[in-house]
C-alpha positions as CSV (number, residue, x, y, z in Angstrom):
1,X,0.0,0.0,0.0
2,X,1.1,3.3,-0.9
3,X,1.5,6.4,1.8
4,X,-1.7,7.8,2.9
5,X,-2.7,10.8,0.9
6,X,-3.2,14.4,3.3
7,X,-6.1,16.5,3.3
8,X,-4.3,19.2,1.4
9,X,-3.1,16.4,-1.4
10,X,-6.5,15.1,-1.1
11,X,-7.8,18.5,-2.2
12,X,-5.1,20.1,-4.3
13,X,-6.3,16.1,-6.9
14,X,-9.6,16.9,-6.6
15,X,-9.6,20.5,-7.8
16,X,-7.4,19.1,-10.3
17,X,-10.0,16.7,-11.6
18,X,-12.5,19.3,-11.9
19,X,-10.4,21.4,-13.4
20,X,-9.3,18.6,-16.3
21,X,-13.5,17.6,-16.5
22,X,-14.3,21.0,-17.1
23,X,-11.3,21.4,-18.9
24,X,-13.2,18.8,-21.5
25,X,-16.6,20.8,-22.2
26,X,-14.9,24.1,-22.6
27,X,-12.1,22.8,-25.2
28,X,-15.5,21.1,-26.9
29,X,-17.3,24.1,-27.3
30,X,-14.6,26.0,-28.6
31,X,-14.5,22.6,-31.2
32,X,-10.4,22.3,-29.8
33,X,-10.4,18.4,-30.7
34,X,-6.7,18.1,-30.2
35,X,-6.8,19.3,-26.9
36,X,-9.5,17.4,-25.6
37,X,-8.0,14.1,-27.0
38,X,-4.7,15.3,-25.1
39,X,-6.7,15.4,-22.0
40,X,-6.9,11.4,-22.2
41,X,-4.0,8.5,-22.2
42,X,-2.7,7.4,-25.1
43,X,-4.0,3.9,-24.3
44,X,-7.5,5.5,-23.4
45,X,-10.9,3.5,-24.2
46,X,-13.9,5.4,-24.7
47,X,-17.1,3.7,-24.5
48,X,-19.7,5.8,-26.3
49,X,-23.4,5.0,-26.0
50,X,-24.5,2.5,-28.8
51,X,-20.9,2.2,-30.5
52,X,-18.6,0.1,-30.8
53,X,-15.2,0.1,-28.1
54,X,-12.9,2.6,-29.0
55,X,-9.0,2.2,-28.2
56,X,-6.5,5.0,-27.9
57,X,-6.0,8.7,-29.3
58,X,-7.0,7.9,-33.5
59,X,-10.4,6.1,-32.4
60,X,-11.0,9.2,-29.8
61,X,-11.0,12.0,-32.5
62,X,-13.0,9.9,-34.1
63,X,-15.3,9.7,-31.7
64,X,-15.6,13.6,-30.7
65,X,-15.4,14.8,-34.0
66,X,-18.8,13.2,-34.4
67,X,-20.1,15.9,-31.5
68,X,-18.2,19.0,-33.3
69,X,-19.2,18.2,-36.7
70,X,-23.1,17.9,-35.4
71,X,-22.7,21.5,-34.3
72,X,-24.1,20.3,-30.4
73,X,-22.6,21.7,-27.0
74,X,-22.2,19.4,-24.0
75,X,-22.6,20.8,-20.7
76,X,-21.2,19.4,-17.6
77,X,-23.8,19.7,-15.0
78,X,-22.8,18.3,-11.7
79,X,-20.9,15.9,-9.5
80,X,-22.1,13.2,-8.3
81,X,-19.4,11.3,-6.7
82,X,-15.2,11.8,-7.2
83,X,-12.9,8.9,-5.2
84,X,-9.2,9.4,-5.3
85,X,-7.2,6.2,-4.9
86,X,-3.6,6.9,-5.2
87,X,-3.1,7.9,-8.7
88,X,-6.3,6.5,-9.8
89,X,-9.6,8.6,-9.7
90,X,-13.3,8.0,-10.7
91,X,-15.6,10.9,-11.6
92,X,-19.6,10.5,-11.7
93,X,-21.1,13.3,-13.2
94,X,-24.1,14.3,-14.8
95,X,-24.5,16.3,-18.7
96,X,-26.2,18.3,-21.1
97,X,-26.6,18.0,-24.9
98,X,-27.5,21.0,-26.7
99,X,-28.5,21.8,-30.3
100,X,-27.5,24.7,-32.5
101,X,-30.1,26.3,-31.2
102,X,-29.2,25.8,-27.5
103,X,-32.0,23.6,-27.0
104,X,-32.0,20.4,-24.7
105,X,-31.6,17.5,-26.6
106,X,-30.2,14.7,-24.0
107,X,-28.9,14.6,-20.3
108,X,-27.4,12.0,-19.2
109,X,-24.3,10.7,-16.8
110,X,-20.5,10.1,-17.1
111,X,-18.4,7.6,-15.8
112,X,-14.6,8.7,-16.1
113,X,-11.8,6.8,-14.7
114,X,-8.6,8.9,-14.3
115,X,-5.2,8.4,-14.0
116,X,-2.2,10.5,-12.6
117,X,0.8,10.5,-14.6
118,X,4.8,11.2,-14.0
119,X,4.0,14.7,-15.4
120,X,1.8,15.3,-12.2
121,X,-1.8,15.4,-14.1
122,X,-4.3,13.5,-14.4
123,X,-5.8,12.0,-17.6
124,X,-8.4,10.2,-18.5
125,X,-8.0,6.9,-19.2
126,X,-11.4,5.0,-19.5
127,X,-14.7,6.8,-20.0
128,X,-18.4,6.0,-20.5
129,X,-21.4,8.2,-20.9
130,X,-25.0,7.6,-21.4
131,X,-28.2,9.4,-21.4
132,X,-30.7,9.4,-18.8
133,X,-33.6,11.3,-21.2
């Protein structure tokens, strides 16, 4: 087992985290798709709704150029849980899908597990959303 983790490191990963998530829907709104594919591991897999497994950074701008070229915005909404495990994380959070027209068009959860690399940040390295409406 690894040292225990202080309150301060405890809280210094979680804003992290937060940061990195919301890190995610603001380089997708401003269509960034290189950046947000930075934001996982190279050996990432992304589990979209209804889609085949997808495996590393190629498959990934595959999968969120899809969202860009549809012209939709996703909104993170809230937290539900975050669990810090040495240099493993999992996020539970909740999301919005919005038209052109800013309109509703799916809410749903996320499931992101994270890890914490030798650069000091974390990354996502698994991730699986689906909707709820």
């Amino acid at each position: 087992m690894g040292a225990k983790l202080s309150t301060a490191d405890i809280q210094s990963d979680e804003a992290a985290l937060k940061g990195r998530l919301e890190a995610w829907f603001s380089l997708m709104k401003e269509k960034r798709l290189e950046d947000v594919v930075n934001l996982y591991t190279t050996d990432c897999v992304i589990l979209p709704p209804k889609q085949p497994i997808h495996k590393g950074h190629e498959d990934g701008r595959r999968v969120f150029r899809q969202f860009i070229e549809a012209g939709v915005t996703c909104l993170h909404t809230g937290y539900v849980t975050l669990d810090i495990h040495g240099n493993i994380a999992i996020t539970v959070s909740t999301y919005s899908i919005q038209d052109g027209e800013e309109k509703e068009i799916e809410t749903g959860s996320v499931l992101n597990t994270w890890k914490k690399l030798d650069d000091g940040l974390w990354y996502m390295f698994r991730g699986t959303w689906g909707p709820s409406s």
